[in-house]
DOVEXPA-365817 format. One record per residue (C-alpha): x, y, z; residue in one letter. Coordinates in steps of 0.02 Angstrom, whole numbers, m for minus. Each point is the difference from the previous one (the first is absolute). Layout:
# residues N
<pt><xx>X</xx><yy>Y</yy><zz>Z</zz><res>A</res></pt>
...
This chain:
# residues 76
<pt><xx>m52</xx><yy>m190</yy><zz>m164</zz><res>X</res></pt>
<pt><xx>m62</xx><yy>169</yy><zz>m28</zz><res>X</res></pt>
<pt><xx>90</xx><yy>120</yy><zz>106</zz><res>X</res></pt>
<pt><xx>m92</xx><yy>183</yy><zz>m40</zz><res>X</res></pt>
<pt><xx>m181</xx><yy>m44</yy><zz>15</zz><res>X</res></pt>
<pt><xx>m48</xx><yy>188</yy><zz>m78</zz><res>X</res></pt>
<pt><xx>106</xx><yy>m18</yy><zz>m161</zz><res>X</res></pt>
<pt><xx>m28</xx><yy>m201</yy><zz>0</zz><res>X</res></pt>
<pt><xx>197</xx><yy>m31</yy><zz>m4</zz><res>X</res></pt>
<pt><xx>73</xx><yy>m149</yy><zz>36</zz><res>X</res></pt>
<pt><xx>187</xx><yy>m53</yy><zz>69</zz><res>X</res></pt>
<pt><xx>12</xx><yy>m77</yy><zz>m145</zz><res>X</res></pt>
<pt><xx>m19</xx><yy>178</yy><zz>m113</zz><res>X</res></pt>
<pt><xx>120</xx><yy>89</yy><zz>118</zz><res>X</res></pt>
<pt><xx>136</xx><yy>m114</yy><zz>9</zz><res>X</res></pt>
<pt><xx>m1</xx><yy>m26</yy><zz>m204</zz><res>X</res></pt>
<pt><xx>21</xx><yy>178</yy><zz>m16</zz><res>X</res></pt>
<pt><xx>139</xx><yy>3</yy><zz>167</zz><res>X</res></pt>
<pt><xx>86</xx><yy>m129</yy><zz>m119</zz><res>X</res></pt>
<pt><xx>8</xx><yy>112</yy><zz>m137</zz><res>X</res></pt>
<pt><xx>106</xx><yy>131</yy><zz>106</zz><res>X</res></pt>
<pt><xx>m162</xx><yy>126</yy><zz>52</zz><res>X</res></pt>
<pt><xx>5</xx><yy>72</yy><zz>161</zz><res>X</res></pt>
<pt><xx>m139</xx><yy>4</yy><zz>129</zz><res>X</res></pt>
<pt><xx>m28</xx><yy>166</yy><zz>m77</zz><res>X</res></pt>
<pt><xx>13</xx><yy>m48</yy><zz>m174</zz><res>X</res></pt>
<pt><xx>m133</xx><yy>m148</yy><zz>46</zz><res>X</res></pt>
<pt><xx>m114</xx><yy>91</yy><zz>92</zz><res>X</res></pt>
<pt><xx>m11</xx><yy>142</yy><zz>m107</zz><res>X</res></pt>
<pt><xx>m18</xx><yy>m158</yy><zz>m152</zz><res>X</res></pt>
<pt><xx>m144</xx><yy>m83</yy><zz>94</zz><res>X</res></pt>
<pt><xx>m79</xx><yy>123</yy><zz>139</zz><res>X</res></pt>
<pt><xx>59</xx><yy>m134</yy><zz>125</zz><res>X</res></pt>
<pt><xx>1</xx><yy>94</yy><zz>181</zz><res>X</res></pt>
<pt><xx>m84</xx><yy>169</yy><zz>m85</zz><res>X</res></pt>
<pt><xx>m177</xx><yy>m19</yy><zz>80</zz><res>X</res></pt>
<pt><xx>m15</xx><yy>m49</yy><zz>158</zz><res>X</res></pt>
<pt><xx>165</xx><yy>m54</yy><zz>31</zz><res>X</res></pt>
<pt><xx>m25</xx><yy>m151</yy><zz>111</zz><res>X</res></pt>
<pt><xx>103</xx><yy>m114</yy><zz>m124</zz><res>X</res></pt>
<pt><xx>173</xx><yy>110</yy><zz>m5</zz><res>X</res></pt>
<pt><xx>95</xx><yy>m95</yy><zz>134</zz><res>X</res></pt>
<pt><xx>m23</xx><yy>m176</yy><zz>m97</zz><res>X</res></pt>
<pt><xx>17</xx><yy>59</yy><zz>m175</zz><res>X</res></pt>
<pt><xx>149</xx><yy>90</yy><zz>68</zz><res>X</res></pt>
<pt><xx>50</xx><yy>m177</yy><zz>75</zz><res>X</res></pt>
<pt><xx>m21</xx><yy>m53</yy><zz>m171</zz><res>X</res></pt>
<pt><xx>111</xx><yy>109</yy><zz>m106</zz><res>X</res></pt>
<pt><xx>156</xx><yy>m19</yy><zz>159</zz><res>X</res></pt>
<pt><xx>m28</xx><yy>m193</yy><zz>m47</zz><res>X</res></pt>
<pt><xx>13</xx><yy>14</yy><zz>m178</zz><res>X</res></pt>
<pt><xx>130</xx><yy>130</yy><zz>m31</zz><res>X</res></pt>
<pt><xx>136</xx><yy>m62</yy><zz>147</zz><res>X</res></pt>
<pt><xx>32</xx><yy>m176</yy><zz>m103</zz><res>X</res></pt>
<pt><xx>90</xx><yy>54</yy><zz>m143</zz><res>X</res></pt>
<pt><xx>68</xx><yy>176</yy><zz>42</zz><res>X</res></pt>
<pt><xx>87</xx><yy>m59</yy><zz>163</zz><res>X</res></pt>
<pt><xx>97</xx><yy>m144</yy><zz>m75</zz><res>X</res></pt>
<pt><xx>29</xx><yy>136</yy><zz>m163</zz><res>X</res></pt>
<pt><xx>81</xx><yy>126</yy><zz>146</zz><res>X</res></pt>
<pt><xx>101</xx><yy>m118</yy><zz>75</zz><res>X</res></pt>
<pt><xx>69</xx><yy>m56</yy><zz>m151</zz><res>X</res></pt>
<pt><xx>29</xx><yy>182</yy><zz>m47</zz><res>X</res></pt>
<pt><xx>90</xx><yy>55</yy><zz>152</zz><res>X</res></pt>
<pt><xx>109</xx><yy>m172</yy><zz>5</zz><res>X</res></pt>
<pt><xx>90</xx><yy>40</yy><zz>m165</zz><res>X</res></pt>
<pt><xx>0</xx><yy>207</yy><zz>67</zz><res>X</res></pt>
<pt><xx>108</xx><yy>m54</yy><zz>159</zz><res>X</res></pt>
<pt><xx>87</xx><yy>m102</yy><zz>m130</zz><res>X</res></pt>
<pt><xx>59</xx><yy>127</yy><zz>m105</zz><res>X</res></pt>
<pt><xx>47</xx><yy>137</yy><zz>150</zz><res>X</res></pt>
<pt><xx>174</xx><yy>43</yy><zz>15</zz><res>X</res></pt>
<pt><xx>87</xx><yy>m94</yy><zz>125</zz><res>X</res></pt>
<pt><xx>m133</xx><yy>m130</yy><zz>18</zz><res>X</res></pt>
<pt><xx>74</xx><yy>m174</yy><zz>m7</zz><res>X</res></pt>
<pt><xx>m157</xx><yy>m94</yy><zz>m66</zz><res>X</res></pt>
């Protein structure tokens, strides 16, 4: 589906390069996605939140499991 009508992006476009660890930043300044007219921010925006909280939340978790683990005191 194309998501910035101006650039001609797609959700497709934006969440390959959300995948690939850009930001929205990264991506917009990549593509031009939400640099016109702006109308297609919130959804791209949607996009990138989609892509980048599946692996990076389970990658924290993980992370701050073996932390507490390794605290003094902690009994884990």
């Amino acid at each position: 589906m194309i998501v910035c009508v101006c650039r001609r992006v797609s959700d497709r476009e934006i969440a390959r390069h959300a995948r690939a660890g850009m930001s929205f930043d990264d991506i917009q300044f990549e593509l031009g996605v939400a640099a016109q007219c702006g109308q297609c921010e919130g959804c791209a925006r949607d996009i990138v939140a989609q892509c980048c909280a599946t692996a990076p939340v389970a990658a924290l978790r993980a992370a701050t499991r073996a932390e507490v683990a390794t605290w003094p005191g902690s009994s884990a």
